[in-house]
C-alpha positions in Angstrom: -10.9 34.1 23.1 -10.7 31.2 20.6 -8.1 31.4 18.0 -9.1 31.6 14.2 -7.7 27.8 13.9 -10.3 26.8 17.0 -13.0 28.7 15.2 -12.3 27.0 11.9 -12.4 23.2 13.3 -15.4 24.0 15.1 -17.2 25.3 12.4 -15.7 22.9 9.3 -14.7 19.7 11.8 -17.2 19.1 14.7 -20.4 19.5 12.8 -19.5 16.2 11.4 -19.0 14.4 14.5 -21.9 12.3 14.0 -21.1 11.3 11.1 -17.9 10.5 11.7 -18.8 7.7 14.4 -21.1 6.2 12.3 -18.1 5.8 10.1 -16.1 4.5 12.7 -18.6 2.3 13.9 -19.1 0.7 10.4 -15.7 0.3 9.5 -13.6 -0.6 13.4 -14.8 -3.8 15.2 -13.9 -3.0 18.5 -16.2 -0.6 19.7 -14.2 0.1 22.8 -12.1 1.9 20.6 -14.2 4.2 18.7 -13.9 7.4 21.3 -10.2 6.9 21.2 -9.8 6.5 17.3 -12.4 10.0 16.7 -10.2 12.0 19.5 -7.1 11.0 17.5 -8.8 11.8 14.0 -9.2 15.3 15.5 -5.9 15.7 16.4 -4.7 14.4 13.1 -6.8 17.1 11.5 -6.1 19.9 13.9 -2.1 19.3 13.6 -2.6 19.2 10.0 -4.7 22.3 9.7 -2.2 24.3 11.9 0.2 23.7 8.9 -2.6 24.4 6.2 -6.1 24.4 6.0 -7.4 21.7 4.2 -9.5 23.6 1.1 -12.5 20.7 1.7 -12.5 20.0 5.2 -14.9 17.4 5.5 -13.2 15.4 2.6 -9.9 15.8 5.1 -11.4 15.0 7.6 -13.1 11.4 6.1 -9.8 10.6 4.3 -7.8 11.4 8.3 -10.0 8.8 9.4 -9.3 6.2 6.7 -5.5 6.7 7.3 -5.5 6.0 10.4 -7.7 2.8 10.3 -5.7 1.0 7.8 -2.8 2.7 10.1 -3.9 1.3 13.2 -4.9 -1.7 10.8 -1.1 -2.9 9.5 0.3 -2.1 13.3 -2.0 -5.1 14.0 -1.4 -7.1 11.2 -5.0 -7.7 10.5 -4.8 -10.6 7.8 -8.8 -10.6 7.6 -10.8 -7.9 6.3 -13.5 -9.1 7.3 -13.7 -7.4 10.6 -13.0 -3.9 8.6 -16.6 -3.7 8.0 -18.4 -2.4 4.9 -15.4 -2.0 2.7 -17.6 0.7 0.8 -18.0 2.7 2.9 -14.0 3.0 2.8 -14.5 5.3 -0.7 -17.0 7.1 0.6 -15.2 10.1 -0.5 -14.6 9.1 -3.9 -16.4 11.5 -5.5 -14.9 14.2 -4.2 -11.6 13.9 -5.6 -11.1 17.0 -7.8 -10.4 16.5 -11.4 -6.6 17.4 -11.0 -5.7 15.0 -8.6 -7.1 12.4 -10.6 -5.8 13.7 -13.6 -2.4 13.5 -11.7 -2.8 10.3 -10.5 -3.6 9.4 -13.8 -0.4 10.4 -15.3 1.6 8.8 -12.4 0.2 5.5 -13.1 1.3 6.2 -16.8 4.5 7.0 -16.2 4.6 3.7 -13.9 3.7 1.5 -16.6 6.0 3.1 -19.0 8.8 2.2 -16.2 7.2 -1.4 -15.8 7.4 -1.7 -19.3 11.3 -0.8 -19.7 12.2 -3.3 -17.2 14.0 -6.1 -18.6 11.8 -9.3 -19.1 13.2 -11.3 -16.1 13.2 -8.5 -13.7 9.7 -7.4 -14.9 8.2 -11.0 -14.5 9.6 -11.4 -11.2 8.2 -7.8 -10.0 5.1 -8.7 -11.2 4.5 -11.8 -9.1 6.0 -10.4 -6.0 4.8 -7.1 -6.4 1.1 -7.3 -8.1 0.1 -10.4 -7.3 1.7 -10.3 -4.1 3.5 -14.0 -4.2 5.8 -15.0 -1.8 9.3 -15.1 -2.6 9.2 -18.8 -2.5 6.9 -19.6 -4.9 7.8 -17.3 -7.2 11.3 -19.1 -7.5 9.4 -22.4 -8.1 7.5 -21.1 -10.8 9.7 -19.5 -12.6 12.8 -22.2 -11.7 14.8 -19.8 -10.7 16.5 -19.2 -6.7 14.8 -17.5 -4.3 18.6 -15.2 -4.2 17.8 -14.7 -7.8 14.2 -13.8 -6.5 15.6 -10.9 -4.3 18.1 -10.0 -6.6 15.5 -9.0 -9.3 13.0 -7.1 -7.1 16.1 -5.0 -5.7 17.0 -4.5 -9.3 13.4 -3.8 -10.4 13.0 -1.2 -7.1 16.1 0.5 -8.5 15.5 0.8 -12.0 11.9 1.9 -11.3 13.1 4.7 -8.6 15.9 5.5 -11.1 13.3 6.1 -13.5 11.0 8.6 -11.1 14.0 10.0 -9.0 16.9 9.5 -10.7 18.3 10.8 -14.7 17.3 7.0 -15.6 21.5 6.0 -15.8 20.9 3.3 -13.7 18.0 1.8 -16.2 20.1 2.7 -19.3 23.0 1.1 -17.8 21.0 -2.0 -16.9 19.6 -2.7 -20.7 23.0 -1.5 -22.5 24.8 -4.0 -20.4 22.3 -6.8 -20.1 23.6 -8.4 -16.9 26.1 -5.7 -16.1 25.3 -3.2 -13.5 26.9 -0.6 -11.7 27.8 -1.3 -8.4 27.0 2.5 -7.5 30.7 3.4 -7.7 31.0 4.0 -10.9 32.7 0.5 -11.7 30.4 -2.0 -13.6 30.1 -5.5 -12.2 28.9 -8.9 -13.6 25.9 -10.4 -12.0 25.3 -14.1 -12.7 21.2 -13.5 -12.8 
């Protein structure tokens, strides 16, 4: 006798199967892979389903698949994306994001920019090079004429404040623009930083 969870990804899962190869197809570019990457969709979804029931299972089951191509994707290191396919196709699901979630994500990426924002002007230039625009570390030291230590030194700073700000009461931020320079080391003493 199958089990209510059976029953369910039968019913909500496998009527899509179709549909999700011709995903796979359009987006993978090596079709001897395809079989594999559907099988390990399914168990993706039935793992996660035994936990919780996704409340829009085809959505789930779209959005499984998309995680585990740009999964399999980065284990790769796949510097083209070229061979991804349509890239379209990847938001196929767009439209079915509920108007919470986007309402949330909304409000995250305000509270981001608030946090950007508060960064000192150093340590927000150099996040935004390495971070945003994705610049090596190199290269942002020559354009700015600054070290490449002083580089790493900034985004470890910038990565702090901005967790501090999400995660933390924020003492590390406030600590960071009373004291200019001055930081504490994380044991409650305050040390000079020549950046």
């Amino acid at each position: 006798m199958a089990s209510p969870l059976d029953i369910w990804f039968t019913e909500e899962i496998l009527v899509h199967e179709e549909a999700l190869l011709r995903y796979l197809q359009r987006c993978w570019p090596h079709r001897a892979e395809i079989h594999d990457l559907r099988q390990e969709v399914y168990v993706r979804v039935y793992e996660a389903a035994g936990k919780a029931l996704p409340t829009q299972p085809k959505a789930f089951l779209f959005a499984s698949a998309r995680h585990l191509l740009a999964d399999r994707a980065r284990r790769a290191r796949v510097v083209s994306i070229e061979p991804m396919g349509d890239l379209d196709t990847l938001n196929v699901l767009i439209d079915e994001v509920s108007p919470e979630r986007r309402l949330h994500a909304h409000q995250v990426l305000h509270r981001l920019a608030a946090a950007f924002d508060r960064l000192p002007p150093r340590c927000r230039e150099v996040m935004w090079l390495r971070r945003v625009e994705e610049l090596p570390q190199k290269e942002v030291a020559a354009r700015l004429g600054i070290s490449e230590k002083t580089v790493e030194k900034q985004v470890a700073k910038g990565v702090r404040l901005l967790a501090s700000h999400f995660y933390g009461n924020g003492q590390a931020q406030r600590a960071s623009r009373a004291g200019g320079p001055e930081a504490e080391d994380g044991t409650g003493h305050r040390q000079q930083h020549p950046d």
